[in-house]
C-alpha positions as CSV (number, residue, x, y, z in Angstrom):
1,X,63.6,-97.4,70.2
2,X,67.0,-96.6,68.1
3,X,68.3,-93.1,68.4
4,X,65.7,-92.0,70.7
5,X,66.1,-88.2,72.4
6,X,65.4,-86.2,74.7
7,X,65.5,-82.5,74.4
8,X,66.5,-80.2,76.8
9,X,65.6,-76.3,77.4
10,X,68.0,-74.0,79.3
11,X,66.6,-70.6,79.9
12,X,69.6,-67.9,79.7
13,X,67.7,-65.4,79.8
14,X,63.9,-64.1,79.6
15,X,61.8,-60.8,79.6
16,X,58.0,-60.2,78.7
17,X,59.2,-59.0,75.2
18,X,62.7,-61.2,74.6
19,X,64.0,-64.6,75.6
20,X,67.3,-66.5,74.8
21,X,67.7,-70.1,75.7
22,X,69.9,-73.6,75.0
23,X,67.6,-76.3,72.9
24,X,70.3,-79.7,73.8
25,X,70.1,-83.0,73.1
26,X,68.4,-82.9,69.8
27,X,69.5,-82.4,66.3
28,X,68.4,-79.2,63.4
29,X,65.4,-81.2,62.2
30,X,63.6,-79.9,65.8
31,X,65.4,-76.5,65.5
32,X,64.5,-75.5,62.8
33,X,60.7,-77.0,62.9
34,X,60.6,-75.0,66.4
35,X,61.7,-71.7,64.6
36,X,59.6,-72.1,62.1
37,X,56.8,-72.9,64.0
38,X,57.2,-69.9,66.1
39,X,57.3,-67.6,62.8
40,X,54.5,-68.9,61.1
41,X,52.2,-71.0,63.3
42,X,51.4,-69.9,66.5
43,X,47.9,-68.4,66.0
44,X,47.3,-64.7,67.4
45,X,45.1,-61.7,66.6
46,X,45.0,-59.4,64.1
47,X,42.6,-56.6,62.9
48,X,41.2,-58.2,59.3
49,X,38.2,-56.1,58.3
50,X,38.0,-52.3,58.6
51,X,34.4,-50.8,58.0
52,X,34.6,-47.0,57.9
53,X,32.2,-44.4,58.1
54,X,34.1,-41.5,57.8
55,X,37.7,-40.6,56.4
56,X,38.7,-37.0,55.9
57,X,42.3,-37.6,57.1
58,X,45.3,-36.8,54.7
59,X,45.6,-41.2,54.3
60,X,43.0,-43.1,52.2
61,X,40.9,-46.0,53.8
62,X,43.4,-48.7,52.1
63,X,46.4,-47.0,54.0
64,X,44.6,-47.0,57.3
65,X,43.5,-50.5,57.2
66,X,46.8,-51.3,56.5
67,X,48.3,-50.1,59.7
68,X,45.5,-50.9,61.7
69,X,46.3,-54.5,60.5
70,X,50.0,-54.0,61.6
71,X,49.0,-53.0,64.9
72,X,49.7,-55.9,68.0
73,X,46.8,-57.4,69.3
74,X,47.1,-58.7,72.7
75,X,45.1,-61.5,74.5
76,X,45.3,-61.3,78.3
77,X,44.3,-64.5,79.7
78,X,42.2,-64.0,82.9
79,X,43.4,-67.1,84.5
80,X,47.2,-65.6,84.1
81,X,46.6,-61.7,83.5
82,X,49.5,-62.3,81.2
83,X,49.5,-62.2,77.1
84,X,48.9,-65.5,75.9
85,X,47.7,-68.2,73.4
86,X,43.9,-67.2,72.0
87,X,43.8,-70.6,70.6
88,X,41.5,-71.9,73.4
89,X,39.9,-68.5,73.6
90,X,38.7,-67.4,69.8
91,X,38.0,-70.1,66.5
92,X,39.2,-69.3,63.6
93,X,37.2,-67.1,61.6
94,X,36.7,-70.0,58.5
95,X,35.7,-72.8,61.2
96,X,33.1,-70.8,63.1
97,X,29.5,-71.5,62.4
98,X,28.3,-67.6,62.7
99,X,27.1,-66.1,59.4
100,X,29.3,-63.2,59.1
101,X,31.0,-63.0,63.1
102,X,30.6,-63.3,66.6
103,X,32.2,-63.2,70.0
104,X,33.3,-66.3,69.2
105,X,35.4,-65.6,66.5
106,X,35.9,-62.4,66.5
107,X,36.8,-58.9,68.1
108,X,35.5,-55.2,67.3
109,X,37.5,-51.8,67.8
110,X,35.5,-48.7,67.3
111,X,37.9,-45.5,66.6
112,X,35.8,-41.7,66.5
113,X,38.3,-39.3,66.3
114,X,37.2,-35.8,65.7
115,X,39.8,-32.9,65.4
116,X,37.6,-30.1,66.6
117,X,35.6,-32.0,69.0
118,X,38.9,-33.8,70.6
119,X,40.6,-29.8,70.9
120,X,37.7,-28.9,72.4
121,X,37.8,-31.8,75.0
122,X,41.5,-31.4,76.0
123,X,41.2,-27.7,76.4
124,X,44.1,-26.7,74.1
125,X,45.5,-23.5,74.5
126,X,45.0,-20.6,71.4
127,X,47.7,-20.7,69.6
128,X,48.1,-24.8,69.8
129,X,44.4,-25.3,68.5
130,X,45.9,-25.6,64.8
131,X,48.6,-27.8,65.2
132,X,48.1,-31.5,64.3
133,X,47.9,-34.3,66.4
134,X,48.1,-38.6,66.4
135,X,45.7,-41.0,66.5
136,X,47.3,-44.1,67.9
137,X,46.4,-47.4,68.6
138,X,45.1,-46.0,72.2
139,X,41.7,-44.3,70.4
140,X,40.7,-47.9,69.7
141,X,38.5,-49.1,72.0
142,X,37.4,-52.9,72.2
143,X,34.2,-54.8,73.2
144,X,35.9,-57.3,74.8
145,X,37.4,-57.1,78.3
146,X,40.6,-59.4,77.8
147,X,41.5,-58.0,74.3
148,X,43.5,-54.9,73.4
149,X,45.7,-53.4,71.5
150,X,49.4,-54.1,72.4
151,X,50.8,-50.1,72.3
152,X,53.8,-50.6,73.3
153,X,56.6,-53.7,73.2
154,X,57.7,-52.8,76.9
155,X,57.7,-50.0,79.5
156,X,61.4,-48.4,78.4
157,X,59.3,-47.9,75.1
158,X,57.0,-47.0,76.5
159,X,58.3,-44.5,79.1
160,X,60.7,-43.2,76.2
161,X,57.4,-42.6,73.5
162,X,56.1,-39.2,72.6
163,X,52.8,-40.8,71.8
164,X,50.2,-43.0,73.7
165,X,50.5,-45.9,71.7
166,X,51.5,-46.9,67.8
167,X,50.7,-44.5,65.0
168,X,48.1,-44.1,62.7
169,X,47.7,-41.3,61.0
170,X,47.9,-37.3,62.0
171,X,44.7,-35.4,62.4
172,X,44.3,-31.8,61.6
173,X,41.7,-28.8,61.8
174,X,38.0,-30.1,60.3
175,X,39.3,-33.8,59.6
176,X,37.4,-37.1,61.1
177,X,38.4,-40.3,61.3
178,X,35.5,-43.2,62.5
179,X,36.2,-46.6,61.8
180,X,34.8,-49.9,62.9
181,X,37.9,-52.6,63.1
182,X,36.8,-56.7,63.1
183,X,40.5,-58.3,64.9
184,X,40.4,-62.2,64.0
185,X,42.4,-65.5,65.2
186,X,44.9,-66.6,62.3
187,X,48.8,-67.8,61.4
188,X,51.3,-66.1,60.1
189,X,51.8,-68.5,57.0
190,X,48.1,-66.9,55.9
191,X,49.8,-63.0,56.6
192,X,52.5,-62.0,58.5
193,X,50.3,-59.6,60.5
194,X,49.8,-62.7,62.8
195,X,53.2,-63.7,63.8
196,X,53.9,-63.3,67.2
197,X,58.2,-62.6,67.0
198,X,59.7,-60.1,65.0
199,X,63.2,-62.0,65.8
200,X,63.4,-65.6,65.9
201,X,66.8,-67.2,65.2
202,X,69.3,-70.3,66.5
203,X,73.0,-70.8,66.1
204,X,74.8,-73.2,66.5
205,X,76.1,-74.1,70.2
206,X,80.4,-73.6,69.6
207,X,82.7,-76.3,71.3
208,X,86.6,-74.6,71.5
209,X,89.1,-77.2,72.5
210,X,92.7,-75.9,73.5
211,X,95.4,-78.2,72.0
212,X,97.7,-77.9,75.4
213,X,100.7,-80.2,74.2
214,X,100.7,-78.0,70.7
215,X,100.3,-74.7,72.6
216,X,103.3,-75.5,75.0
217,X,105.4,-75.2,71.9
218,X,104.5,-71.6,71.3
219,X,106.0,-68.3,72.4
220,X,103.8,-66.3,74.7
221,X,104.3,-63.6,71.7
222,X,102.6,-66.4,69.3
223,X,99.7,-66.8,71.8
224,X,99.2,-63.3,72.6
225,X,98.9,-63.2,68.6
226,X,96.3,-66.0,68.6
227,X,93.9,-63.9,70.8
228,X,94.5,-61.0,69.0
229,X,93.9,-62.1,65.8
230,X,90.3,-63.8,66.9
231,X,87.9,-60.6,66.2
232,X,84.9,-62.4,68.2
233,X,87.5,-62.2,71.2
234,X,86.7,-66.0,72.3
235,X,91.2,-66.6,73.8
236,X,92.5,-65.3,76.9
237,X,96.3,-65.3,77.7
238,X,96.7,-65.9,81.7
239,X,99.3,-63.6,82.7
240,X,100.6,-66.0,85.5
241,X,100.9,-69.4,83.8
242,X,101.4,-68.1,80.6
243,X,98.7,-70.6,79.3
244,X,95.8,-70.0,76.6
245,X,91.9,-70.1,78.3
246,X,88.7,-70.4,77.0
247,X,86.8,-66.9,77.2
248,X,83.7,-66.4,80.1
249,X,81.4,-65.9,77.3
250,X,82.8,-67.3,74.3
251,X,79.7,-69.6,73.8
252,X,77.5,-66.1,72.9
253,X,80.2,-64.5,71.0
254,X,82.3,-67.0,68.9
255,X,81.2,-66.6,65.3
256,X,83.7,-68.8,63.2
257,X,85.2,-67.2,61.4
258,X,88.9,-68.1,59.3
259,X,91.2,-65.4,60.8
260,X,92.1,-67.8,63.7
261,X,93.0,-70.8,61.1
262,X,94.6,-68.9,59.0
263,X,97.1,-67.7,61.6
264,X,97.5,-71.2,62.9
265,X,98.8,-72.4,59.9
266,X,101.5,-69.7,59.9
267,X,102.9,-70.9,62.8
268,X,102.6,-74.5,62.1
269,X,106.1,-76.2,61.6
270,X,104.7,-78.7,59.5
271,X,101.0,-78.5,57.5
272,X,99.8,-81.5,58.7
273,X,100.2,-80.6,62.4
274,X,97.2,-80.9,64.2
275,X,95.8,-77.2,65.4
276,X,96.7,-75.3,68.7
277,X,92.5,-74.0,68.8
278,X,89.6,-75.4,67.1
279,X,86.2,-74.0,67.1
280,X,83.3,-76.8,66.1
281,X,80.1,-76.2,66.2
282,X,78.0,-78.8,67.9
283,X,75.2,-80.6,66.3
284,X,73.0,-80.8,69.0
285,X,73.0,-77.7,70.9
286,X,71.4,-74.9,69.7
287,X,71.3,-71.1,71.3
288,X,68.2,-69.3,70.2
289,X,67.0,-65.9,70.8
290,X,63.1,-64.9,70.5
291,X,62.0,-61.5,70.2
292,X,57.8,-60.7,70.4
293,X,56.2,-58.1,68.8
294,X,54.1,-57.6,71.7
295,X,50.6,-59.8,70.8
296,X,52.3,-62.6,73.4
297,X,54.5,-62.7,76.1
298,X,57.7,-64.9,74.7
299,X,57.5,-67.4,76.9
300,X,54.0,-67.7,76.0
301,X,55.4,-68.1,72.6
302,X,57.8,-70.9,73.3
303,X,54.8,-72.9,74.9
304,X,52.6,-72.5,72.1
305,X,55.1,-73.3,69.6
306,X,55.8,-76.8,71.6
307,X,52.3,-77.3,71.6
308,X,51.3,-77.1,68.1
309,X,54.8,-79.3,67.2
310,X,53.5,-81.7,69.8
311,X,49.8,-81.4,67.9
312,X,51.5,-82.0,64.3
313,X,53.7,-85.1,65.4
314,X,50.3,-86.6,67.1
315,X,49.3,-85.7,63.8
316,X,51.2,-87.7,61.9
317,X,51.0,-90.5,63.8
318,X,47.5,-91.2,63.8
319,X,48.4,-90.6,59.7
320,X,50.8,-93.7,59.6
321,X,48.6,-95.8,62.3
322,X,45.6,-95.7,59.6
323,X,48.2,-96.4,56.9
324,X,49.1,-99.6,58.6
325,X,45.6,-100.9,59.1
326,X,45.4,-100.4,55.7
């Protein structure tokens, strides 16, 4: 098969909330179908119906349901106790056969905050018993076991919060919130309140060559000048041999830009002399970095992104099969 490939994945670096690796051996048509598959098609949870009973808070039932929308809704497997891909878990709300919903399609989150009641509960001193409080995504409580909301992104956040979870609204003296929240499967590319990465990016993997015969021509004042000038610091001068070296980390910080060409050509004797540095970027090495929102682990992400590309290019070509039995 002509210009076949096979892509490579080298993890740099991963978290529960953040991952960055190397995608090799493949070109930006599988990049950028990757990113973009990762932003708007791996399918997640997300509160899509808000029935409420009672609103006296300062924030109007369309507000509310707003945020609660907003809010990350994880899926913990219980084969991996991790948060992962619903898909196999919940149907999509359109394809289930229930009238309305069901445990098969759907999640519910009751939320009965009562000021007076809750003071009462928590034994607030006197002169605190008037002060506002939050509800947060920690009053909602779900019906099913593996589902919940996602409160916090991490446990820095989570250590560092004044709150038990994300913010609703604030609750003062006689008000009452009760709500009954319906969390569904969907994609992003319906509403955004289903993508699973707040930060999904790739750059371009830099290759810096060092022109050795052209550098021994320079003055260790004109090299010293070539590392100053670069603002992404990607040079190093070695003290001993006097020579010009490829920064440790130039690969994560090189960012192209024209300073380090424009002061080349000043020291050029002729235009048309080849460069001392050049920074490429190669086009098939990609460094991307993935940040959740908390609904899924990132790795989890990554998996599920592969597998619905792998489910769209199966797709197709059962598509062009039947087009040439035509």
């Amino acid at each position: 098969m002509p210009n076949q490939r096979f892509p490579k994945i080298e993890i740099l670096s991963i978290e529960q909330h953040e991952i960055k690796f190397i995608l090799s051996e493949t070109d930006t048509s599988v990049a950028n179908s990757l990113r973009r598959i990762m932003i708007a098609e791996v399918p997640t949870l997300a509160i899509d119906l808000v029935e409420f009973a009672e609103n006296t808070t300062v924030l109007n039932d369309e507000y509310i349901a707003h945020r609660l929308g907003l809010i990350p809704i994880r899926y913990t497997s219980p084969d991996t106790l991790r948060a992962s891909d619903c898909n196999g878990a919940f149907l999509p709300h359109r394809e289930c056969v229930c009238f309305e919903r069901c445990p098969r399609c759907s999640v519910e989150f009751e939320l009965d905050v009562n000021f007076d009641q809750t003071v009462k509960e928590r034994s607030v001193p006197e002169h605190e018993r008037t002060l506002p409080f939050t509800v947060t995504s920690a009053d909602l409580v779900s019906n099913h076991n593996s589902v919940e909301p996602a409160h916090f992104l991490h446990a820095d956040e989570e250590g560092n919060s004044h709150d038990q979870g994300i913010s609703i609204v604030k609750i003062g003296p006689g008000q009452h919130l009760k709500l009954k929240a319906i969390a569904r499967m969907g994609i992003s590319k319906e509403h955004a309140k289903w993508c699973p990465v707040a930060v999904a990016t790739y750059r371009f993997y830099p290759i810096i060559t060092i022109n050795e015969e052209a550098c021994a021509r320079l003055t260790l004042e004109q090299k010293q000048e070539l590392v100053d000038v670069c603002p992404d610091r990607i040079l190093e001068l070695d003290e001993v041999s006097g020579k010009l070296t490829v920064s440790e980390y130039a690969w994560e910080i090189a960012t192209y830009t024209e300073d380090l060409k424009v002061a080349q050509d000043a020291m050029k004797e002729k235009p048309e002399d080849d460069d001392f540095v050049t920074v490429e970027h190669s086009t098939d090495r990609f460094i991307f970095s993935v940040e959740g929102t908390g609904a899924m682990d990132v790795e989890e992400v990554l998996m599920s992104s592969m597998r619905v590309l792998k489910e769209r290019l199966q797709y197709l070509s059962q598509q062009l099969e039947q087009i040439r039995e035509i």
